[in-house]
N, C-alpha and C positions, 0 to 999 in steps of 0.2 A: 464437711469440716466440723459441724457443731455435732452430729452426731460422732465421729472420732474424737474429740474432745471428753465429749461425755463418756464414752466409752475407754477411754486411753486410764483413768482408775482403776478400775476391774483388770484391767490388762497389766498396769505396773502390779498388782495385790498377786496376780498368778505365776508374773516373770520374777517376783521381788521376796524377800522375805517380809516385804510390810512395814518395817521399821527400822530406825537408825540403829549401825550398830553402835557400839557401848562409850565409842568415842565421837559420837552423832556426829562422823563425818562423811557416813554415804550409808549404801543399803547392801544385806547381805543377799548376794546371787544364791539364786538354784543349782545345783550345783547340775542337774541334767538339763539344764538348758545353756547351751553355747553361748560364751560370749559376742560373737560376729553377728548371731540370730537376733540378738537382741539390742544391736549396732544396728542393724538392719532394718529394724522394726521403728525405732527411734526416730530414725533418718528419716521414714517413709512419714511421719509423725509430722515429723518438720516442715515436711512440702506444704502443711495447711495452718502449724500452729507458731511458725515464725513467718518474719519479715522478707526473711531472704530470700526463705522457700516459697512466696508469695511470690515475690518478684520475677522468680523462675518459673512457676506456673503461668506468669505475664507471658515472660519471653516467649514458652513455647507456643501459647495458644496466637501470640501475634504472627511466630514464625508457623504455624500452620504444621508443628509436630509434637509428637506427645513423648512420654518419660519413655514410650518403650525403643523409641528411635535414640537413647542415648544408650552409650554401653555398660553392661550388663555391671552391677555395682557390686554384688558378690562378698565372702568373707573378706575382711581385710586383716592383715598379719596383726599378732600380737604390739608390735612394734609400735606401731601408728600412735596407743594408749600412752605410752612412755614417755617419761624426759630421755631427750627436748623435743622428739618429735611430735610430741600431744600440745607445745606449746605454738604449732602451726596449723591452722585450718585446713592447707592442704593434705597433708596428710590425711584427714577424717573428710577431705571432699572430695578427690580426686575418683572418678568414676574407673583410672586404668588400672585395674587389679594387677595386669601386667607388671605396672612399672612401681608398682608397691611390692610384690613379689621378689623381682628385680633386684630392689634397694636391702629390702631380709638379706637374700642370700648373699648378694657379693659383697655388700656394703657394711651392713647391722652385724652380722654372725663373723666377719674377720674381724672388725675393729671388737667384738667380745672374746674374739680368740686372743686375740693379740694380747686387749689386756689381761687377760687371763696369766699368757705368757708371762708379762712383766711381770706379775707378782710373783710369780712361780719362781723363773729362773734369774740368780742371784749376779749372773754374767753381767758385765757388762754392756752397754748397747751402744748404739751410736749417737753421736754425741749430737743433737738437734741446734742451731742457733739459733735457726730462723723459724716462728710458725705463724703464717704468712694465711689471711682470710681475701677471697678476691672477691668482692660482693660486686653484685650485676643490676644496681637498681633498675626499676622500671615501673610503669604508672600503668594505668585501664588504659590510656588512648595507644602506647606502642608495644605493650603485650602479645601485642598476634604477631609485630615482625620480631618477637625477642630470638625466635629460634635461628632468624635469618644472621644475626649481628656473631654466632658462632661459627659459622661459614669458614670465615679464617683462621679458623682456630687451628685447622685440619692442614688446608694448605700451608700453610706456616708453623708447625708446629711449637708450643710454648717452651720444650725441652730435648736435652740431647737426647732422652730416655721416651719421647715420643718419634722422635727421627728413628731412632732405631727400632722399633716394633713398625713399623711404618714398613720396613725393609726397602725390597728393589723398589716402590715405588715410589721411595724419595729420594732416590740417585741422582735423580736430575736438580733439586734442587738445593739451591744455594743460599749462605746464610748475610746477605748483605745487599743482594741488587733484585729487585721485586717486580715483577710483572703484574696489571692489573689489569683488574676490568669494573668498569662501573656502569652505572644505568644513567640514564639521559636525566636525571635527577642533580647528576655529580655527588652520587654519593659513592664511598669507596669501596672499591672491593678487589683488593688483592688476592690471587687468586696462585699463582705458584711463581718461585722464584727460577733463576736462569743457570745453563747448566755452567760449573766449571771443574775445574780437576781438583778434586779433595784432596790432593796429595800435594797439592804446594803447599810449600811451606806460608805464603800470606794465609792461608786459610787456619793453618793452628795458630799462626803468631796470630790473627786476628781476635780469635776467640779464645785463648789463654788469659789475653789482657783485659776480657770482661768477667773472665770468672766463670764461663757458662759450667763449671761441674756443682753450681752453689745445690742441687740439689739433692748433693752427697751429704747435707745438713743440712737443711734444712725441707721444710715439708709446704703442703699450700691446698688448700680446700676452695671452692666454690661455693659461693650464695645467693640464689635467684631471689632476691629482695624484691617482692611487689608493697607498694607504696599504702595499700589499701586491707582487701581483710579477701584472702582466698575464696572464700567459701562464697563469696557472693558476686565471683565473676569467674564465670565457667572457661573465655577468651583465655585468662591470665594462668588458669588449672592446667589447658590443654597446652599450649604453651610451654610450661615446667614443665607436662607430661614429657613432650615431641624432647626436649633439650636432654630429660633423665636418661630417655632411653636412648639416645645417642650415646651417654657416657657412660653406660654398662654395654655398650658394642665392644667388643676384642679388638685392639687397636686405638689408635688414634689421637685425639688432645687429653683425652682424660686418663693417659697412660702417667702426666707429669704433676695429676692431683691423689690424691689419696681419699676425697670425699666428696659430694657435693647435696648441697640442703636448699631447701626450699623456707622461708623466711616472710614475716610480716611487719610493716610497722604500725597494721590498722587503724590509719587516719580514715576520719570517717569523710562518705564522697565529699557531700557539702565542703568539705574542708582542705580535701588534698588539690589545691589551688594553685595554678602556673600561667599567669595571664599577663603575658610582657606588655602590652597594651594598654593595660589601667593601672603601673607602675606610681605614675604620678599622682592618683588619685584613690587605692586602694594599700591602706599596709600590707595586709596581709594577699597580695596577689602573687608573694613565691612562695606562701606557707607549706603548701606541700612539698618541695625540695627541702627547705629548711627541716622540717619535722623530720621528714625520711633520713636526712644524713644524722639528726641526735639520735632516732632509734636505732640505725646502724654504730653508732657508736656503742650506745649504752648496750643493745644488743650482743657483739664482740665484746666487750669488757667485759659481761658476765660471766663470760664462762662457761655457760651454759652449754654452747656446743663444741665447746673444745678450751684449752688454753691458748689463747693466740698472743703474739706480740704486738698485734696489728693487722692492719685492715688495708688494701688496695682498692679507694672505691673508683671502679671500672665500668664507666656507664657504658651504653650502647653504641655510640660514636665515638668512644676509644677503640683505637683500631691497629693491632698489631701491624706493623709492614715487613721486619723482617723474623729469621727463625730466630728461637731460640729464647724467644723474648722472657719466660720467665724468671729462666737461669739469669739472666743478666739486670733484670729487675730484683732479684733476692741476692745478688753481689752488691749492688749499689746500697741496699738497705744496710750490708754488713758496710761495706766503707761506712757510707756515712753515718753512722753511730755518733755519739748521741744526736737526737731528733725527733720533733715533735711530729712536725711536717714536711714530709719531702714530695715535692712535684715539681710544678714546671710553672713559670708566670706567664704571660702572652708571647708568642714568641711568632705571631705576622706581621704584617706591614700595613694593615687596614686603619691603624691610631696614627699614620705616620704626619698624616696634612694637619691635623690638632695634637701634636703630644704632646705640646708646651700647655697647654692648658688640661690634660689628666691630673685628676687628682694621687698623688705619690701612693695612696693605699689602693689604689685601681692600679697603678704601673707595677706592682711590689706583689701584689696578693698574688697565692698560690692557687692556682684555679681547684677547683672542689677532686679534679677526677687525681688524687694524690694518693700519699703513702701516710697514713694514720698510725701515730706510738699509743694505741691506746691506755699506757701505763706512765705515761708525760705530766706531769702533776701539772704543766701550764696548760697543755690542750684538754686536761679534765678542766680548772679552769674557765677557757674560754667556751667550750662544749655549757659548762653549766650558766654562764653568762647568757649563750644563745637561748637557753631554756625559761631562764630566766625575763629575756626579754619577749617572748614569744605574742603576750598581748599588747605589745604596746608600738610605738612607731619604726623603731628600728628593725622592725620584723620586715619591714618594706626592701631591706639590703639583702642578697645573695648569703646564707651563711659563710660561704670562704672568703667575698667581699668584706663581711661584715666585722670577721676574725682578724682581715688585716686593718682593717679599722680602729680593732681595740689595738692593735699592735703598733699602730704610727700613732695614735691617741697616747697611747704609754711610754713611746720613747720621742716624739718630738713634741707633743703636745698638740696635734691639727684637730679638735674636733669637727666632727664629718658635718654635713647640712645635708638636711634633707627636703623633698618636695613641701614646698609651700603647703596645699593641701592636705597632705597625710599630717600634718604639723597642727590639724583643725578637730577639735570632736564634735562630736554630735552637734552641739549648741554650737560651732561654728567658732570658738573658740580655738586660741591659741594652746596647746599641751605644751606644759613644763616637763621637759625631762630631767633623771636626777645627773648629777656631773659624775661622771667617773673617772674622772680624768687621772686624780689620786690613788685609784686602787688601780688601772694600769700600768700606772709609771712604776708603781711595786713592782707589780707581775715584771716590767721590764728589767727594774734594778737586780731582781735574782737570776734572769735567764737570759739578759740581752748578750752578755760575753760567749756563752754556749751558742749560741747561732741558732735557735730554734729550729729557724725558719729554711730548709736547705731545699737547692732546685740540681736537679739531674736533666743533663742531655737525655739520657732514657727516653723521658716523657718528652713530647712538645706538644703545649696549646698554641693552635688555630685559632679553636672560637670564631666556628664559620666565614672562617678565609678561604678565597677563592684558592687555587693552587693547579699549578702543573708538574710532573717525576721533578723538574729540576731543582724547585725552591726545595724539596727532602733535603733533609740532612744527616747528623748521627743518628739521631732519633731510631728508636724501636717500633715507641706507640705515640699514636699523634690523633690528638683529640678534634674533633668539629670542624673539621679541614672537609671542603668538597673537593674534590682530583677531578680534571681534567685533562684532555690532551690535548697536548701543544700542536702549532702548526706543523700540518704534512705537505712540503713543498708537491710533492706527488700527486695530490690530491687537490691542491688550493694555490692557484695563482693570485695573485694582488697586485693592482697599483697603486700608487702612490701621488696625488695630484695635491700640488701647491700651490696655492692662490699669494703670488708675487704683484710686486707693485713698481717702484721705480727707483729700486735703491739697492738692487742685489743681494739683497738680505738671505734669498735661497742657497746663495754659496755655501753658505755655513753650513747648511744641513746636508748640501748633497757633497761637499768635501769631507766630513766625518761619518757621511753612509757607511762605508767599508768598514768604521769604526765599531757598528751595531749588530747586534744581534735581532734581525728583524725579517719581515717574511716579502720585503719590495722583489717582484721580478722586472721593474718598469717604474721611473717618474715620470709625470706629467706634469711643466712648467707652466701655469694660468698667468700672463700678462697682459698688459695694455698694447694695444697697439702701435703705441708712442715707442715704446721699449727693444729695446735690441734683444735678437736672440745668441742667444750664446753655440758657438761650434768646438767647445772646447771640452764640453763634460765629460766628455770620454777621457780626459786626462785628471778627472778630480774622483773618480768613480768608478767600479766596473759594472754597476748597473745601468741600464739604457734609460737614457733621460732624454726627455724630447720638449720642444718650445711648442705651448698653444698660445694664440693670439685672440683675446676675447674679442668677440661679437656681439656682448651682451655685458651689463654691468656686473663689478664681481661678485655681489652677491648670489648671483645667477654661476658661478663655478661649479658647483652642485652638481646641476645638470647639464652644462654646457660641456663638459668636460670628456674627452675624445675618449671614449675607455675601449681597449680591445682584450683585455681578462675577463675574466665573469665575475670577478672581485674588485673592489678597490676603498680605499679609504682616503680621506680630505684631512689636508692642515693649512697653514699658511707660514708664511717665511718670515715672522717671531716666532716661531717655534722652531726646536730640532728633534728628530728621532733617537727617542728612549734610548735606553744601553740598551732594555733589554725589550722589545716589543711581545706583551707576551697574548699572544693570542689564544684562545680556547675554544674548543670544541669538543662538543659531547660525544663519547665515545660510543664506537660503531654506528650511527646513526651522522656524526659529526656536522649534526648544526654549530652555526658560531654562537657562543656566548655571550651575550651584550649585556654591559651595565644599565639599569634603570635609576632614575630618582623618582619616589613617592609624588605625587600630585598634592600635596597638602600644605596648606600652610604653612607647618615651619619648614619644609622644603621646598615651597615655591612659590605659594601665592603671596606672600609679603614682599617677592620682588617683584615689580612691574614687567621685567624684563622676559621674566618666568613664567608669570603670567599671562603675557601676552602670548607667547609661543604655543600654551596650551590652547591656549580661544583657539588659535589657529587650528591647529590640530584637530578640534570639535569640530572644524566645518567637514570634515574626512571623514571622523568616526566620534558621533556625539557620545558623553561619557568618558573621554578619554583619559587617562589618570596615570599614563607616565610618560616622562622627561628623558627624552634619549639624547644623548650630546653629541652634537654633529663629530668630533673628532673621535667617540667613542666606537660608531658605527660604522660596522664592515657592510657597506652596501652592495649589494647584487646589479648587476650593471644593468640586465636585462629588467629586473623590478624598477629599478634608478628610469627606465626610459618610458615605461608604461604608469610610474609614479609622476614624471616631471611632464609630459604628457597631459594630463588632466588638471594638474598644476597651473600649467599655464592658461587651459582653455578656461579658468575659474578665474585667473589671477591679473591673465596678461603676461604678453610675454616678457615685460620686464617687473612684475610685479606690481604694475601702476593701476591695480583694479584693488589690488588687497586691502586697500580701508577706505575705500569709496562711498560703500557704505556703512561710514564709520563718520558724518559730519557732527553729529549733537558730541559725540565725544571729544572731537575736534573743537569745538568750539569753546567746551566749556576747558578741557585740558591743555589749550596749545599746540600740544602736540602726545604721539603715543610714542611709549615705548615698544619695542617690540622688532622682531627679526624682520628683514626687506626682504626677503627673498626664503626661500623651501629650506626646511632644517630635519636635521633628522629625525627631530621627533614626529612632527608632521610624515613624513615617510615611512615611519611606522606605525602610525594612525593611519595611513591611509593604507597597508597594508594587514591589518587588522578588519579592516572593513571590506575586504576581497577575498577575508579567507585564505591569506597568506602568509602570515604573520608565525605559522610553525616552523616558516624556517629557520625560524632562532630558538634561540632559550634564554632568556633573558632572567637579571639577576638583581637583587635588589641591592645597590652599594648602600643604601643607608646601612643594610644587614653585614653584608660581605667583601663591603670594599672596592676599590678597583685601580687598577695601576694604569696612570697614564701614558698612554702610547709615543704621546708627543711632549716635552716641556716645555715650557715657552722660557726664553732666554734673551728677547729685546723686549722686554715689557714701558720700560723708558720710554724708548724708541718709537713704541706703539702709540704712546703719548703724543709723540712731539709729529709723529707721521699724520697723526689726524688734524692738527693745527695750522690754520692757514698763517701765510708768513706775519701777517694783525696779529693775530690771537698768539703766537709765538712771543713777539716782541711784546704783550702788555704779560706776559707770564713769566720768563726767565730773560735774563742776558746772555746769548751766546758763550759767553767768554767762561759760566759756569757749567756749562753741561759736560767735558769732560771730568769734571771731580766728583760727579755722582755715578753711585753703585747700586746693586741690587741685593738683596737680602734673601735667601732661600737656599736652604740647606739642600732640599732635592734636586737645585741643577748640580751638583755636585756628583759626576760620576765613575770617578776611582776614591780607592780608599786615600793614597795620599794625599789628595781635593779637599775631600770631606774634612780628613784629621787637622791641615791645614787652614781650614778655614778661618780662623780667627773668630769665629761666631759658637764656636761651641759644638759643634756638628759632629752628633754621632754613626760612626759606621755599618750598615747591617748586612754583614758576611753571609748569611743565609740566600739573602734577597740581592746583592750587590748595590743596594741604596743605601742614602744618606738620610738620616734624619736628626729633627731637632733636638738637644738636650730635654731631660725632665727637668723640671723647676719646683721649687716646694709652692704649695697652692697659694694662689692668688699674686707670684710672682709677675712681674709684667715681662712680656714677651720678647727674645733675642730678636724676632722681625716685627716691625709694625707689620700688622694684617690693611688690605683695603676691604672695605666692606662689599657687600655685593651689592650688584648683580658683577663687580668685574671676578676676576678667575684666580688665576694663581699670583701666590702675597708678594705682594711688590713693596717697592720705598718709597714714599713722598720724599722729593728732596728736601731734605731739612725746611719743609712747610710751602714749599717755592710754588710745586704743582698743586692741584687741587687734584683728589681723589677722579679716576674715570668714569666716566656716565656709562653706562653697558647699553647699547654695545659703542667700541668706540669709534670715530670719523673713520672711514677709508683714506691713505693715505694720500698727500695731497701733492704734485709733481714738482718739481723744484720748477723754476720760471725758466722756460726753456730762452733764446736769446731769440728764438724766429717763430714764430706759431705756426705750426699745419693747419691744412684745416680741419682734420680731425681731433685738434686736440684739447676743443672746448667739451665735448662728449664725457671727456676723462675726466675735466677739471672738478673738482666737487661743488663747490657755489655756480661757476656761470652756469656748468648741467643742470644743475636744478632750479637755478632762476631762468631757465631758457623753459624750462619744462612747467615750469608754473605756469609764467605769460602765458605760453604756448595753452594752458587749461585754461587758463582765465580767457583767454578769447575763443576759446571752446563750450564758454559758459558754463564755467566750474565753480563760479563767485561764490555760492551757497557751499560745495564743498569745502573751499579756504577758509570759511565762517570769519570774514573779515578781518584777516590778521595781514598785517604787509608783506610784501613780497621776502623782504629779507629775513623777516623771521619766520615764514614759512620753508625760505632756503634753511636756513640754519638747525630747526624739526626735522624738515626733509633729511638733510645731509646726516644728521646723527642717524634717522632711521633709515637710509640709508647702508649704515655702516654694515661692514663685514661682518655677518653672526659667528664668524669663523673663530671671529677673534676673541672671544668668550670661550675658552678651553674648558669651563667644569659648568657641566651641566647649564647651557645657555644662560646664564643669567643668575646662578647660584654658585657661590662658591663653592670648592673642595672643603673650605672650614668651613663654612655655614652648615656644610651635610654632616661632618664630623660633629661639631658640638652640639647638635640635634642629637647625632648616635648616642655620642659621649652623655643626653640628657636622658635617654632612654637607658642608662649604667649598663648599659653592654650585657642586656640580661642571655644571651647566650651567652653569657662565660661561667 
């Protein structure tokens, strides 16, 4: 290298004329030495006298192959040197002379002709409205799969003018109803649509009324936006390579573009940052999404590669579902005229358990993957805003976050808060930021009548929502959605087992079974032996319901529980069956889906309840670090008995070993919190630990959400069930418990419920749920929330009850008029004061760690209680998980 150095003088002195020419802005060439030769020569230069070229010297001597094992790098067209494509590295790095070759002939040499044309001939042409840029951003870490996110491009074509070069082989599909296929990942992949008769008349009136001929005017180009700088990652080169020469193939998606380029915004590594995780304690941890969408802007507005109207930024997991989509994308842009920003705001159900507590510019904001006016004097504007704030703290926000920010800052006045810490500099000090409040509410007072801000059905944000074909909607392209597939009664039988007590509470749920949409071939009734069984279900149902009579207390349902499926899942009778049960499973492989909650502090271990569950779990599989909720879990009958099995021979059969050795705790705490008996997360800890544990695929709801199977609908009830008739009478007066209600917009489920409700309750026709109004920030909440470890938000009656300990009593029998003798077993205090003594003269004193009988009954009986009856995440709430998400600002959106 130091000899080439020294030698690279002599050698510019024999390629060069030696001096600047007259406008010392470069050197005059030889005119007998080639320009490519000398491109050639340069580059070979590089490998030792740059940085970059170093770094690739790294790579290959790490990977164990040398320059000659890459392909052949050869003249490169005159082209490459020119604006704009000299303003791209790839161009001058790309080793595929192929697909440089390629880009001359079909691409470089028409668009010279063309213009050529236009100057020439005086005719008229046609008349353009639209010219439409579709940038593809992407970064060094998803570079290798960019070629794969094209996939659909093909199957679905973006235009009527790609359906038709396409010929016989897109007869079969159709522009509206989509067949997929995905990878056990759940990510999407549509794949061809289904056959119908072109010749109905639904099929033109469908597509008349979106416009699909908009590409009779208007035009639309491609731009592989890498995040970083070409030249110095060979991954993101081959990549653009693989995608070019797909779209100089004869045929296919690039029949409905007229160009596509290859693009940078060269942030350098260091800097192109995306770290959802240090949100709180890092401003600058979106800066590289941020920076990449200003250079896409500022990029497109120049002109440089074209005159454009605007921009489509089209990340990777925007995913076309049906045909046609760009025609009907470039109609929408003419409707909605004038327009800063058009896209789509959230449009899942994952915000639903916390939406009263979103902040309005989080409910409002138009997710990034939208339709850019780059000639919008308010989105130059807020663009130059963003740039402007680049080193300082509000860099920590989402740019399209950040832009609805300025937007509700300028028309109602909320300014945003941000993390404590990013609020600190260096010296640990508080940063003053300047007010802007005054120069948005301008911005607003000129454009807020124009509607800047508009959202199309077209697009819909996910933002990594779960989903099955159903929740689809109008939608074309639907961003950060995983697809999976719904239950196949074919393939998946399920029961259904509820843990009942003494108050026929189960009616409810299995007289509106028929009501639901859910996958039961079979209930299983868990009662007390005290309890009567019913011979009448066959008249409230046409699924088969049958009475078990427990032999074991009911925490013990779990496993006690008679299952002849190979499936089944647990509730209890405060609860009823969803509208809609939506079960998941990954396609072709078809494990089920199971929600998880993180193992961490602000997801669990500040609840006792939660905590304890996990100890539990550790004794199966130490390390264990997630939270499965008993009613979340589709349990395997066959694992259920090889699981409850070793359970017991640890536990006892009734549970009565599990904190035995747990007295110093005892002692000093009174008592523990924590499950009585096998929960599911324990069952998947100890399935984890067998090497079994792939029969699922589990999903993280802090990330993606999850819809409950079951909602609880006596929560009151569940109150007053655990209180002995004492504890009853020093809490309420009988005489008031008919006039208390409960508060929750999701038991609501029809739309007339919902709009009815007198609480505000908004309807979502997509999803068929109900959810809570938006509030402006820091509004106080249509429902009071109970805090956790209990579940879903209930109502203290105007102060009466006190919030519920988690878990709560099992319920406790009304005072029968004649006692069996079986019926102290059931009772909850005498059982467990019988079972105390009964230790204590088995010489358990040390375990009681001297607390009296009655208040070790009273420990006892809460711990005890049904885990059943803790519906979100054993001991954590559904909003406790949400305002955790909600504190993580949803950085997938």
């Amino acid at each position: 290298g130091v000899l080439f150095a020294l030698f690279l003088p002599l050698l510019t002195d024999t390629l060069f004329g030696g001096s600047l020419d007259d406008s010392g802005s470069g050197f005059f060439v030889i005119t007998n030495v080639p320009r490519n030769i000398i491109t050639s020569i340069l580059k070979g230069a590089s490998e030792y006298l740059t940085p970059a070229g170093a770094r690739r010297r790294r790579q290959r001597l790490n990977d164990g192959t040398s320059r000659e094992d890459d392909e052949f790098v050869g003249p490169r067209p005159n082209f490459v040197f020119e604006h704009p494509y000299v303003s791209s590295s790839y161009y001058t790095s790309t080793k595929s002379i192929k697909t440089l070759i390629s880009t001359e002939e079909i691409q470089v040499r028409r668009n010279i002709i063309q213009q050529q044309q236009r100057e020439e001939d005086q005719s008229p042409q046609r008349e353009i409205k639209t010219r439409l840029a579709i940038v593809r951003p992407f970064c060094e870490f998803d570079a290798e799969a960019l070629p794969t996110t094209f996939t659909c491009w093909n199957a679905l074509p973006p235009c009527k003018a790609a359906q038709d070069d396409l010929g016989d082989e897109y007869d079969d599909y159709e522009p509206y109803m989509t067949e997929y296929q995905m990878g056990d990942d759940g990510e999407f992949r549509p794949v061809r649509n289904k056959t119908i008769d072109r010749s109905n008349e639904m099929y033109h009136a469908f597509f008349d009324s979106v416009g699909s001929d908009a590409m009779k005017s208007a035009t639309a180009d491609v731009f592989l936006f890498y995040s970083q700088t070409f030249s110095e990652n060979d991954v993101a080169i081959k990549a653009v390579d693989t995608i070019i020469d797909q779209f100089f193939e004869p045929g296919g998606w690039s029949q409905c573009f007229e160009n596509i380029y290859a693009i940078e915004a060269n942030i350098p590594q260091e800097l192109d940052l995306y770290i959802p995780s240090a949100q709180e304690e890092l401003y600058n941890w979106v800066n590289g999404p941020n920076r990449q969408f200003e250079a896409a802007f500022r990029i497109i507005q120049s002109g440089e590669w074209g005159e454009y109207d605007g921009f489509y930024l089209m990340e990777g997991d925007s995913v076309p579902i049906k045909a046609h989509w760009l025609d009907v994308v470039l109609s929408e842009i003419d409707v909605n005229r004038p327009f800063a920003i058009l896209g789509a705001q959230y449009d899942g159900d994952k915000w639903d358990n916390f939406y009263e507590k979103i902040p309005i510019s989080l409910l409002h904001h138009t997710n990034g993957n939208a339709i850019y006016n780059t000639s919008h004097p308010l989105l130059e504007r807020l663009v130059g805003q963003l740039e402007v704030e680049a080193p300082c703290p509000y860099n920590s926000i989402p740019y399209d976050y950040r832009m609805s920010q300025m937007w509700v800052e300028g028309t109602l006045g909320i300014v945003p808060k941000l993390a404590p810490k990013i609020m600190l500099n260096e010296e640990g000090e508080n940063i003053t930021l300047s007010n802007n409040t005054d120069m948005f509410n301008k911005w607003a007072e000129i454009w807020e009548e124009e509607d800047p801000f508009k959202y199309t059905p077209v697009i819909h944000n996910y933002a990594a929502t779960n989903l099955i074909p159903r929740h689809l909607g109008p939608e074309y392209i639907i961003h950060g959605a995983k697809l999976y597939s719904p239950w196949d009664p074919t393939k998946t039988e399920v029961t259904l087992v509820v843990s009942e007590w003494f108050f026929d509470r189960s009616l409810h749920l299995i007289q509106h079974l028929d009501d639901k949409d859910h996958p039961f071939s079979e209930v299983v009734v868990m009662v007390p032996p005290a309890a009567a069984a019913h011979d009448d279900y066959d008249l409230m149902t046409e699924v088969p319901v049958r009475t078990q009579h427990r032999g074991a207390p009911d925490f013990m349902d779990l496993c006690e529980a008679d299952i002849k499926t190979d499936w089944f899942m647990i509730t209890n009778s405060y609860h009823h069956v969803a509208r809609h049960v939506d079960l998941m499973f990954t396609p072709g492989t078809f494990k089920p889906v199971i929600p998880f909650t993180p193992a961490t502090y602000a997801f669990c271990f500040k609840y006792p309840y939660c905590k304890e569950t996990i100890n539990l779990a550790q004794r199966f599989n130490p390390g264990h670090d997630k939270v499965v909720q008993d009613m979340d879990m589709l349990y395997n009958t066959e694992m259920r008995n090889a699981f409850c099995k070793e359970w017991k021979e640890e536990n006892g059969e009734e549970g009565e070993l599990m904190y035995k050795s747990q007295q110093r705790r005892l002692m000093f705490r009174k008592k523990i919190i924590g499950p009585p008996g096998p929960t599911g997360t324990s069952y998947y800890a100890w399935l984890v630990r067998e090497g079994k544990d792939g029969m699922y695929k589990l999903t993280d709801r802090s990330l993606y959400g999850a819809r409950p199977p079951f909602v609880k609908i006596f929560a009151k009830e569940e109150k007053l069930d655990g209180m002995s008739e004492d504890e009853l009478a020093k809490r309420i007066g009988m005489t008031l418990l008919d006039n208390s209600t409960d508060c929750n917009c999701m038991e609501f489920e029809t739309e007339t419920d919902c709009e009815d409700s007198g609480i505000g309750c908004i309807w979502r026709p997509l999803f068929e749920s109900c959810h809570p109004p938006e509030l402006i920030d820091g509004s106080a909440p249509i429902c009071p929330t109970t805090e956790a470890p209990t579940s879903a938000p209930t109502v203290s009656m105007d102060g009466i009850f006190d919030e519920t300990d988690s878990p709560t009593s099992s319920p406790v029998e009304p005072e029968p008029e004649k006692d069996s003798w079986y019926v102290n077993l059931f009772k909850t205090r005498e059982s467990e004061e019988e079972k105390i003594n009964s230790f204590n003269e088995e010489g358990g004193d040390s375990y009681l760690g001297g607390l009296d009988v009655n208040e070790i009954g009273r420990a006892r009986r809460a711990r005890r209680a049904d885990s059943l009856n803790v519906d979100v995440n054993d001991g954590i709430s559904e909003n406790d998980i949400g305002i955790q998400a909600l504190e993580r600002k949803e950085s997938d959106l």
